[in-house]
N, CA, C and O atoms as a Tripos MOL2 file, in Angstrom:
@<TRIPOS>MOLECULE
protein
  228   227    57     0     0
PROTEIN
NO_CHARGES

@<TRIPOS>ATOM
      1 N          63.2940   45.6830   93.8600 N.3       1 UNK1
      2 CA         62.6180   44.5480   93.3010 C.3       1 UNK1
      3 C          61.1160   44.8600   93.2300 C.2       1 UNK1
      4 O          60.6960   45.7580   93.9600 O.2       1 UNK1
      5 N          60.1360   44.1090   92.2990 N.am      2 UNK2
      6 CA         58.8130   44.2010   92.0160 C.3       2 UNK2
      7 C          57.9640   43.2110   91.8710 C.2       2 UNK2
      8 O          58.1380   42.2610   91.1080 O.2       2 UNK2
      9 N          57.0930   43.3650   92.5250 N.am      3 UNK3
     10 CA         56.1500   42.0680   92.6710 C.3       3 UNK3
     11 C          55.3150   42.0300   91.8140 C.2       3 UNK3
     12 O          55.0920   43.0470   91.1560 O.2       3 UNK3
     13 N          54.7180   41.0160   91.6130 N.am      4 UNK4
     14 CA         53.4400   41.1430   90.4920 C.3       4 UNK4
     15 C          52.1470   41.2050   91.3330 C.2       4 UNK4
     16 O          52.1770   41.4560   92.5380 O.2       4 UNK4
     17 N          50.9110   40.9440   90.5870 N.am      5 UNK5
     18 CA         49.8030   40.7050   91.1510 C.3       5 UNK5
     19 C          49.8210   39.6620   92.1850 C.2       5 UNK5
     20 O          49.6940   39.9040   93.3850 O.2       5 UNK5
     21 N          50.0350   38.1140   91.5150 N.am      6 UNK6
     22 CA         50.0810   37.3630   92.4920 C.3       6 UNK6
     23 C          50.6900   37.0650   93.5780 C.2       6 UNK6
     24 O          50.3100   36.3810   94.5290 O.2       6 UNK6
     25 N          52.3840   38.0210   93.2560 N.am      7 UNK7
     26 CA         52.9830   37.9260   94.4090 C.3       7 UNK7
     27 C          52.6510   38.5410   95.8790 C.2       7 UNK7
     28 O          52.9700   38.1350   96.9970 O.2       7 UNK7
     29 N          51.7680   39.8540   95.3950 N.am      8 UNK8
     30 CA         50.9640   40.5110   96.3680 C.3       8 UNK8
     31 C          49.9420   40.1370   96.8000 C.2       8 UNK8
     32 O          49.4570   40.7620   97.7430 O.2       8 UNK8
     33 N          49.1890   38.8690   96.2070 N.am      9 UNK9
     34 CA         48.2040   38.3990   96.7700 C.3       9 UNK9
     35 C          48.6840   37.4290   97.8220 C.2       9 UNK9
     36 O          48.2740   37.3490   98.9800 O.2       9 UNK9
     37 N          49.5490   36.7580   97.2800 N.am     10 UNK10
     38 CA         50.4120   35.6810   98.1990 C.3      10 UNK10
     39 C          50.8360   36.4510   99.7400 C.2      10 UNK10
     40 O          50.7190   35.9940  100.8770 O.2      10 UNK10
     41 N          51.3680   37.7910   99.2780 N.am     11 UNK11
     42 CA         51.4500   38.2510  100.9200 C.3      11 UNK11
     43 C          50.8500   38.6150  101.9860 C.2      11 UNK11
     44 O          51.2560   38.7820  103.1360 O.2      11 UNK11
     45 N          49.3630   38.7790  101.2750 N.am     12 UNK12
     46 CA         48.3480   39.7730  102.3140 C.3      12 UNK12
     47 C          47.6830   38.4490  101.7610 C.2      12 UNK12
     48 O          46.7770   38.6770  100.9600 O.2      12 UNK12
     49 N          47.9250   37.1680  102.0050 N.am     13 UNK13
     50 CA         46.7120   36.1330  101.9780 C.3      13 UNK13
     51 C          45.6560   36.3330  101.3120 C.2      13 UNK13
     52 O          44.6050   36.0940  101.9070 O.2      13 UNK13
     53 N          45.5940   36.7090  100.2250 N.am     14 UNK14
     54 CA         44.0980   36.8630   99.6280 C.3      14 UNK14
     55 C          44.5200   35.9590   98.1460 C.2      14 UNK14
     56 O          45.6040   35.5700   97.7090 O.2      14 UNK14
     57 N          43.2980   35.8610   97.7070 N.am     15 UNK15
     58 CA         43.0980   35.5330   96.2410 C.3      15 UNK15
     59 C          43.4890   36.6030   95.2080 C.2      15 UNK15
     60 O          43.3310   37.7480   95.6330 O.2      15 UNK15
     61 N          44.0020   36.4990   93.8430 N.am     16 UNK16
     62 CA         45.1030   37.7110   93.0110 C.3      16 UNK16
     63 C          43.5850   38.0680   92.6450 C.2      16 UNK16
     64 O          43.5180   39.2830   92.4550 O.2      16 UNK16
     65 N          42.2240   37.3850   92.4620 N.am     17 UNK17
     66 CA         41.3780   38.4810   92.2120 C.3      17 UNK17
     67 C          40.6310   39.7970   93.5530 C.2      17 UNK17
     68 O          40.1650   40.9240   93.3880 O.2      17 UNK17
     69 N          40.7870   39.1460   94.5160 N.am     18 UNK18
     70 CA         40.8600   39.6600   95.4720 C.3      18 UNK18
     71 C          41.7000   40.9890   95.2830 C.2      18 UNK18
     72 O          41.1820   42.0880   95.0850 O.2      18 UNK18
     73 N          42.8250   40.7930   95.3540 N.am     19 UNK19
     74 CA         43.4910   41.8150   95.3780 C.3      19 UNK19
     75 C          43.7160   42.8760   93.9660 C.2      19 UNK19
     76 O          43.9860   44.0720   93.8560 O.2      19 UNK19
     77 N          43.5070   41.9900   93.1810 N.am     20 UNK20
     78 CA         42.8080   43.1470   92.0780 C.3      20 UNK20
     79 C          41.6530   44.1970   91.8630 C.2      20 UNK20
     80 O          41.6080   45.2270   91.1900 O.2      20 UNK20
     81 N          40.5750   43.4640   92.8150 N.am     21 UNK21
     82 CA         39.3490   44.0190   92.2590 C.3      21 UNK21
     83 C          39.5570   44.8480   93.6060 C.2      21 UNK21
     84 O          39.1500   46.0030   93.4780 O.2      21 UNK21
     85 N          40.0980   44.5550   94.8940 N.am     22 UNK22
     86 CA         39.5330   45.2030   95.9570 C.3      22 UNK22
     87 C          41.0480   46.2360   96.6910 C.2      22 UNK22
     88 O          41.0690   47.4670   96.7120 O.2      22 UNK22
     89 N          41.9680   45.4870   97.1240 N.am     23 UNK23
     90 CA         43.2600   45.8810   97.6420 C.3      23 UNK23
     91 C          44.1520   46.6020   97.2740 C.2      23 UNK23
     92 O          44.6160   47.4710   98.0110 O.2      23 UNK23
     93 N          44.6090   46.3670   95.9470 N.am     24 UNK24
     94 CA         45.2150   47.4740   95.3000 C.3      24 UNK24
     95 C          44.9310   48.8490   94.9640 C.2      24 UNK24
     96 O          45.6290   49.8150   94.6570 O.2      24 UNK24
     97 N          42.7250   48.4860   95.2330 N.am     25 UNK25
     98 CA         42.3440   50.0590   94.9560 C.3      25 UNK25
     99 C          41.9940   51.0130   96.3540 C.2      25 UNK25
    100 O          41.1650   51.8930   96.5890 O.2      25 UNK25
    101 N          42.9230   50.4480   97.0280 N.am     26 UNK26
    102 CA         42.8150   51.0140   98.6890 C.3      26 UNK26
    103 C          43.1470   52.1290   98.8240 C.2      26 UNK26
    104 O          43.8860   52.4640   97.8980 O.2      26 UNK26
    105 N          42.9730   52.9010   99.5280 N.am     27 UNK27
    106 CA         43.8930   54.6270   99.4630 C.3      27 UNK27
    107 C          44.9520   54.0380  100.7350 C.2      27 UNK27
    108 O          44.7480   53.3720  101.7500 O.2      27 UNK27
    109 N          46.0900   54.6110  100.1540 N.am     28 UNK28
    110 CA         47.3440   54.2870  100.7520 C.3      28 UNK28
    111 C          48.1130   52.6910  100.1430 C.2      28 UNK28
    112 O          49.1700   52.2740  100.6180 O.2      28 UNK28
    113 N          47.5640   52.1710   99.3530 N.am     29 UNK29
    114 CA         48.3700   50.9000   98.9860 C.3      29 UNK29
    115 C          48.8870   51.8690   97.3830 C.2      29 UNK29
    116 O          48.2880   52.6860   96.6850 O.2      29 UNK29
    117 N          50.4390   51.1810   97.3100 N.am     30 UNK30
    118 CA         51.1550   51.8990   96.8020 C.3      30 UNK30
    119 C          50.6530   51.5990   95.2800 C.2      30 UNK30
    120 O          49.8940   50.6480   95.0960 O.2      30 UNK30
    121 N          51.0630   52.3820   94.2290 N.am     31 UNK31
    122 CA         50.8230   52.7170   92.8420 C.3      31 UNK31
    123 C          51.3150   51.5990   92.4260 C.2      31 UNK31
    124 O          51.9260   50.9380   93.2660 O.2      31 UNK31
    125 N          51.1880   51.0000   90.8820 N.am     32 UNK32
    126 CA         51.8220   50.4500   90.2490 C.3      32 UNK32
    127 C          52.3120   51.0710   89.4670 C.2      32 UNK32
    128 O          51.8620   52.1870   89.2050 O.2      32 UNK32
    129 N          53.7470   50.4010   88.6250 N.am     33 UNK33
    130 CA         54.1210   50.8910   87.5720 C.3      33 UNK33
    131 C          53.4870   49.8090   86.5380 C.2      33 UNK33
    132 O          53.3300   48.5950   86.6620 O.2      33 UNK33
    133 N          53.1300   50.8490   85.2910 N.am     34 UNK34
    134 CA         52.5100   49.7820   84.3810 C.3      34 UNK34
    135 C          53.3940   49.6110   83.4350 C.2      34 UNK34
    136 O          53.9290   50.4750   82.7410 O.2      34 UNK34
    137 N          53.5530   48.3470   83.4210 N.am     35 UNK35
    138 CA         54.7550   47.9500   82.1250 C.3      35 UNK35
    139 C          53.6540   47.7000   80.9480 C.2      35 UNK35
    140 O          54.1270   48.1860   79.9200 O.2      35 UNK35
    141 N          51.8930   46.9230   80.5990 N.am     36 UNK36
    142 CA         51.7090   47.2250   79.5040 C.3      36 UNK36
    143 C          50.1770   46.9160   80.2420 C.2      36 UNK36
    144 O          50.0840   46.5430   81.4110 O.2      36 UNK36
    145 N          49.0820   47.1270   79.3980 N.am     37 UNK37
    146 CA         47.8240   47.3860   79.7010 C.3      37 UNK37
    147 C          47.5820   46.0870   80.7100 C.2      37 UNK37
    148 O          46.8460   46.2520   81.6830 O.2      37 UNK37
    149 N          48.1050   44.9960   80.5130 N.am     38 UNK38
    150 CA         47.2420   44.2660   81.5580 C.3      38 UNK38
    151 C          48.7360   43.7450   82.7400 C.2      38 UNK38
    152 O          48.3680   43.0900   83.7150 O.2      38 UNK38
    153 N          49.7130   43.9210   82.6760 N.am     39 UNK39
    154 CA         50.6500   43.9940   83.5190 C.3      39 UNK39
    155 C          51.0980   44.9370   84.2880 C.2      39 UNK39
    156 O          51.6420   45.8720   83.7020 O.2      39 UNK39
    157 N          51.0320   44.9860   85.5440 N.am     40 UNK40
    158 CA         51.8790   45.7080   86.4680 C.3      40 UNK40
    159 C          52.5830   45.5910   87.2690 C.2      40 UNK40
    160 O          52.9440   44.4150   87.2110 O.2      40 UNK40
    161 N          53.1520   46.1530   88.1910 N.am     41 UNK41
    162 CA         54.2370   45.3080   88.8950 C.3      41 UNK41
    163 C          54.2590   46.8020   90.4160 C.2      41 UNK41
    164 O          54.3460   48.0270   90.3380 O.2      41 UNK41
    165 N          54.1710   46.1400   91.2450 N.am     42 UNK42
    166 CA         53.8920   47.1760   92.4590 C.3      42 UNK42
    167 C          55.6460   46.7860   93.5530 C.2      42 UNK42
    168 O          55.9120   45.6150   93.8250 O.2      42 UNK42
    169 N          56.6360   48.0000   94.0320 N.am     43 UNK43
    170 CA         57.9500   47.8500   94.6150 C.3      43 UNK43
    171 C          57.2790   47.8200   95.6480 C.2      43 UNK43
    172 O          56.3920   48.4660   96.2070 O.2      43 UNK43
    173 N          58.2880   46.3470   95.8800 N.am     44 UNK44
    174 CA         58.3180   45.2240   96.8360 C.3      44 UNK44
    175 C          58.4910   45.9940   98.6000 C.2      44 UNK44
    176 O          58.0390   45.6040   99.6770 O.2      44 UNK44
    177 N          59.1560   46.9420   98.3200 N.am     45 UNK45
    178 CA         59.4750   47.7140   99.7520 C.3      45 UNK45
    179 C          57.9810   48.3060  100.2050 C.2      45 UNK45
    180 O          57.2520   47.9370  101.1260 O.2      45 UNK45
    181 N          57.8210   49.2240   99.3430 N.am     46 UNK46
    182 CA         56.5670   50.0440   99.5430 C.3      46 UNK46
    183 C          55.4140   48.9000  100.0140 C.2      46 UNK46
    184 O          54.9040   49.1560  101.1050 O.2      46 UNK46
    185 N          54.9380   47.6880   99.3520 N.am     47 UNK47
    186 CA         53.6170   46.9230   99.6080 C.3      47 UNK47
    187 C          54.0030   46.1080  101.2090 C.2      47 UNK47
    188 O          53.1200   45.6330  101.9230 O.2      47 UNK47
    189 N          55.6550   46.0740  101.5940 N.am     48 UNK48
    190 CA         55.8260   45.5830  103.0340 C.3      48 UNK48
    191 C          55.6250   46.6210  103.7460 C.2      48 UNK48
    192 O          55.0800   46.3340  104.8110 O.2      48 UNK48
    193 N          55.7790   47.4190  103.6450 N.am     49 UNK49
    194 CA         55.4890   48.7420  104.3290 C.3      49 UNK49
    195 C          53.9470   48.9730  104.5350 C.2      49 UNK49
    196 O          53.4630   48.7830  105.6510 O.2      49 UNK49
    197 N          53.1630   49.3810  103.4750 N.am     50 UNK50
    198 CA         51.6840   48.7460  103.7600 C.3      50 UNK50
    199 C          50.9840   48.0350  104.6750 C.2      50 UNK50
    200 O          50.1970   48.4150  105.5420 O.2      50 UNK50
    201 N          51.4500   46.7240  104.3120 N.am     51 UNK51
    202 CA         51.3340   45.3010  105.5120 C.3      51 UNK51
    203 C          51.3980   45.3810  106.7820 C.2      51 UNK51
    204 O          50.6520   44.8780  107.6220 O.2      51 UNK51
    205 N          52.9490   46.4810  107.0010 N.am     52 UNK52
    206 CA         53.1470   46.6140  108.2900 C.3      52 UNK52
    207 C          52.6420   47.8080  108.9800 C.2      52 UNK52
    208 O          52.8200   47.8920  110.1950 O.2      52 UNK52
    209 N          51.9070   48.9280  108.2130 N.am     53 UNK53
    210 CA         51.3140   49.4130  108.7930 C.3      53 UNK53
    211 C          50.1340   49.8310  109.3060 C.2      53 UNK53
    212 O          49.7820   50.7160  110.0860 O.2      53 UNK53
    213 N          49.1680   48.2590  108.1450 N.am     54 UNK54
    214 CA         48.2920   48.1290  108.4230 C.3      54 UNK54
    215 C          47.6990   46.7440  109.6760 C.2      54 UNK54
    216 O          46.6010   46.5040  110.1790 O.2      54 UNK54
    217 N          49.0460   46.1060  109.7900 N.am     55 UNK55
    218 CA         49.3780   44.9380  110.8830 C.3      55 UNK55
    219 C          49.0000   45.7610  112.4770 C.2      55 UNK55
    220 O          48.1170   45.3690  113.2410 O.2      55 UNK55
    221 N          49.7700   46.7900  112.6880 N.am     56 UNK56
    222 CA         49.9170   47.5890  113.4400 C.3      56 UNK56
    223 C          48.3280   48.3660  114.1950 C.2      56 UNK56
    224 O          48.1700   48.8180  115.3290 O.2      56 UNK56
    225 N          47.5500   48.2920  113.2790 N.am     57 UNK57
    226 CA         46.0300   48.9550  113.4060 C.3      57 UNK57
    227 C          45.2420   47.5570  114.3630 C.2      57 UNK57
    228 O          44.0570   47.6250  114.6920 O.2      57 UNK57
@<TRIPOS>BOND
     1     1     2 1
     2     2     3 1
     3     3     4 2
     4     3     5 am
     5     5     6 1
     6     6     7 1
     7     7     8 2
     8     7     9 am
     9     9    10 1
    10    10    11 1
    11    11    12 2
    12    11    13 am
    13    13    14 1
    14    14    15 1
    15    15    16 2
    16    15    17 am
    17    17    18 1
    18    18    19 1
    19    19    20 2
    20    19    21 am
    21    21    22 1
    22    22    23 1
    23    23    24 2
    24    23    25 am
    25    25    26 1
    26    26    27 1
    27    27    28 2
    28    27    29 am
    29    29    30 1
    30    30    31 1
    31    31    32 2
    32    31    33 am
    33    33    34 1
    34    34    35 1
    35    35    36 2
    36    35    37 am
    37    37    38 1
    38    38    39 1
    39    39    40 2
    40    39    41 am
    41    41    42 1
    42    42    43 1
    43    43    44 2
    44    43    45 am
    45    45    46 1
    46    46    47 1
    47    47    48 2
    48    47    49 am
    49    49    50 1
    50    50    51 1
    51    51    52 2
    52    51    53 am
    53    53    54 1
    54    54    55 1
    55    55    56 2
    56    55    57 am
    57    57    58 1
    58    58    59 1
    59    59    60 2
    60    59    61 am
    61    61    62 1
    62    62    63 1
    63    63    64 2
    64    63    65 am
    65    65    66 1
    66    66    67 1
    67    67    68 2
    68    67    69 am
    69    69    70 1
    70    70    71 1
    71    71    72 2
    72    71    73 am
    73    73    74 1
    74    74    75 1
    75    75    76 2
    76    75    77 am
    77    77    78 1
    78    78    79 1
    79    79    80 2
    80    79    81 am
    81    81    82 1
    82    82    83 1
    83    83    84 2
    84    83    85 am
    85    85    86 1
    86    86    87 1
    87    87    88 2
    88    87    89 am
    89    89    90 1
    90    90    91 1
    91    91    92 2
    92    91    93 am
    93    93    94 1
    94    94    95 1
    95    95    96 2
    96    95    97 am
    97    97    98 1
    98    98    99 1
    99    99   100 2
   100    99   101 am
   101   101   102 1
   102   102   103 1
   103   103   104 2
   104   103   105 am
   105   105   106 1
   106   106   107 1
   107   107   108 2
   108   107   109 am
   109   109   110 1
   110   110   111 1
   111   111   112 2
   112   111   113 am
   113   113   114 1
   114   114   115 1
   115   115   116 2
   116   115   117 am
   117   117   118 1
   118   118   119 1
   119   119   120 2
   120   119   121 am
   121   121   122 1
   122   122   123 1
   123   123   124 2
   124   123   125 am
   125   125   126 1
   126   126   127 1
   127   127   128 2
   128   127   129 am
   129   129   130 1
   130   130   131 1
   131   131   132 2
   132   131   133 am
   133   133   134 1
   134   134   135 1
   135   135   136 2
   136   135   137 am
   137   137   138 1
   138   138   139 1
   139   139   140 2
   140   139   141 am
   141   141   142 1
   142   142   143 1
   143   143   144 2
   144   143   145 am
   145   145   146 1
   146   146   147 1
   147   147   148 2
   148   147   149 am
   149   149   150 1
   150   150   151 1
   151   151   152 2
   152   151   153 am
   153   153   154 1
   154   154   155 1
   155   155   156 2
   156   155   157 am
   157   157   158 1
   158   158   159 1
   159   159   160 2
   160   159   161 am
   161   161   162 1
   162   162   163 1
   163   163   164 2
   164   163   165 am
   165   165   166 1
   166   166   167 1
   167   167   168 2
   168   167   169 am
   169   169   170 1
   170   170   171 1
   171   171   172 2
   172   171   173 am
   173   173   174 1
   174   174   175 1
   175   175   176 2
   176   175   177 am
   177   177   178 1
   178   178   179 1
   179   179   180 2
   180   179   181 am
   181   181   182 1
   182   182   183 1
   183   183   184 2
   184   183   185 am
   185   185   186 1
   186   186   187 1
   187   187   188 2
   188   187   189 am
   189   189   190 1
   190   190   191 1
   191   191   192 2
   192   191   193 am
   193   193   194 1
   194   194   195 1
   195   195   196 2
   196   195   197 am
   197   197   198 1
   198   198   199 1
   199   199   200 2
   200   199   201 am
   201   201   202 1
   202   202   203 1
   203   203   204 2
   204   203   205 am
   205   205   206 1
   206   206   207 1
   207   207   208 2
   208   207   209 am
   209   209   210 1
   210   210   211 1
   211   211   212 2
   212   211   213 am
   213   213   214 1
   214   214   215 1
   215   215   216 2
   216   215   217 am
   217   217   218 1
   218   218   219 1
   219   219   220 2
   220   219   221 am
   221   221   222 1
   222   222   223 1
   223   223   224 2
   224   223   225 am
   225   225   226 1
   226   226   227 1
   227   227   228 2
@<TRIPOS>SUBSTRUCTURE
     1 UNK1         2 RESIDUE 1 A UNK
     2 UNK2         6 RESIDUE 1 A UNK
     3 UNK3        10 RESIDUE 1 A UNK
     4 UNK4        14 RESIDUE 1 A UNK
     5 UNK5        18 RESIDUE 1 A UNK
     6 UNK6        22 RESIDUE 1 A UNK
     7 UNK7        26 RESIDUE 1 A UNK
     8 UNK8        30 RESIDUE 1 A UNK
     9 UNK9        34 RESIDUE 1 A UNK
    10 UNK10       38 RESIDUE 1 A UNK
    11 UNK11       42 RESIDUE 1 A UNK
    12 UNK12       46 RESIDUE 1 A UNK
    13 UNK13       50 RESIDUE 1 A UNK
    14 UNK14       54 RESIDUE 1 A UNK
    15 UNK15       58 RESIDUE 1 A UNK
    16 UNK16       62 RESIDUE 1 A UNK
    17 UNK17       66 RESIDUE 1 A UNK
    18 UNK18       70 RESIDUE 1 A UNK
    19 UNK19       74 RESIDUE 1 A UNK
    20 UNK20       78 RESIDUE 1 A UNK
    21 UNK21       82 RESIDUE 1 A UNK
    22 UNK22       86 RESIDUE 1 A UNK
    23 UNK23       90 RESIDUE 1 A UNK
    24 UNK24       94 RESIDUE 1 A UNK
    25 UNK25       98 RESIDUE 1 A UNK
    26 UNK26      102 RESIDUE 1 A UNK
    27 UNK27      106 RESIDUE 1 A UNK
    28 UNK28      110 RESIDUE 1 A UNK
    29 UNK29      114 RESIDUE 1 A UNK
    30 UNK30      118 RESIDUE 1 A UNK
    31 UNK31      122 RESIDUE 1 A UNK
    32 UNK32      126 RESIDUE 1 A UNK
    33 UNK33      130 RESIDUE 1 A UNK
    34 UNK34      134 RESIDUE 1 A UNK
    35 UNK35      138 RESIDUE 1 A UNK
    36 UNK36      142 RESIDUE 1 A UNK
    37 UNK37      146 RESIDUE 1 A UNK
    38 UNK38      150 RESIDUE 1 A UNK
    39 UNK39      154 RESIDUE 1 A UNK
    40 UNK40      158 RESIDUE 1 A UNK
    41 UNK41      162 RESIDUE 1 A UNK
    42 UNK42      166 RESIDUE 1 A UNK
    43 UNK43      170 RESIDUE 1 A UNK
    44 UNK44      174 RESIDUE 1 A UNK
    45 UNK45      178 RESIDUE 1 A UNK
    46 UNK46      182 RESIDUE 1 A UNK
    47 UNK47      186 RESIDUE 1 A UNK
    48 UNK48      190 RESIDUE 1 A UNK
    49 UNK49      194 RESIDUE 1 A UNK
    50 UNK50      198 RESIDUE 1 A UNK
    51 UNK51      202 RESIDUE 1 A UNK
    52 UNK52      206 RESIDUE 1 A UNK
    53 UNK53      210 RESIDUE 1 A UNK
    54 UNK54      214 RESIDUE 1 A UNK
    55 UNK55      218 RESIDUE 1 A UNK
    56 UNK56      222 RESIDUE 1 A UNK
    57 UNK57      226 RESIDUE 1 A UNK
């Protein structure tokens, strides 16, 4: 499964611009696949994985 922007903002509590402008361009937060220039969609496993291993720090 694949989340969108907002769904990833919704998980790591931030605002979807938040996590556009700042989170997604993290080293180690996972790639998106781009379905078209302004849509992407980041797997749902990989961004819990993230979370939890940045929970952990």
């Amino acid at each position: 499964m694949y989340l969108t922007s907002q769904e990833c903002a919704d998980l790591l509590h931030v605002k979807r611009a938040t996590f556009v402008n700042q989170t997604c361009k993290r080293a180690g937060f996972p790639k998106p696949f781009v379905i078209s220039p302004r849509k992407f969609l980041w797997p749902e496993a990989e961004v819990h994985e993230f979370i939890r291993r940045h929970r952990q720090k």
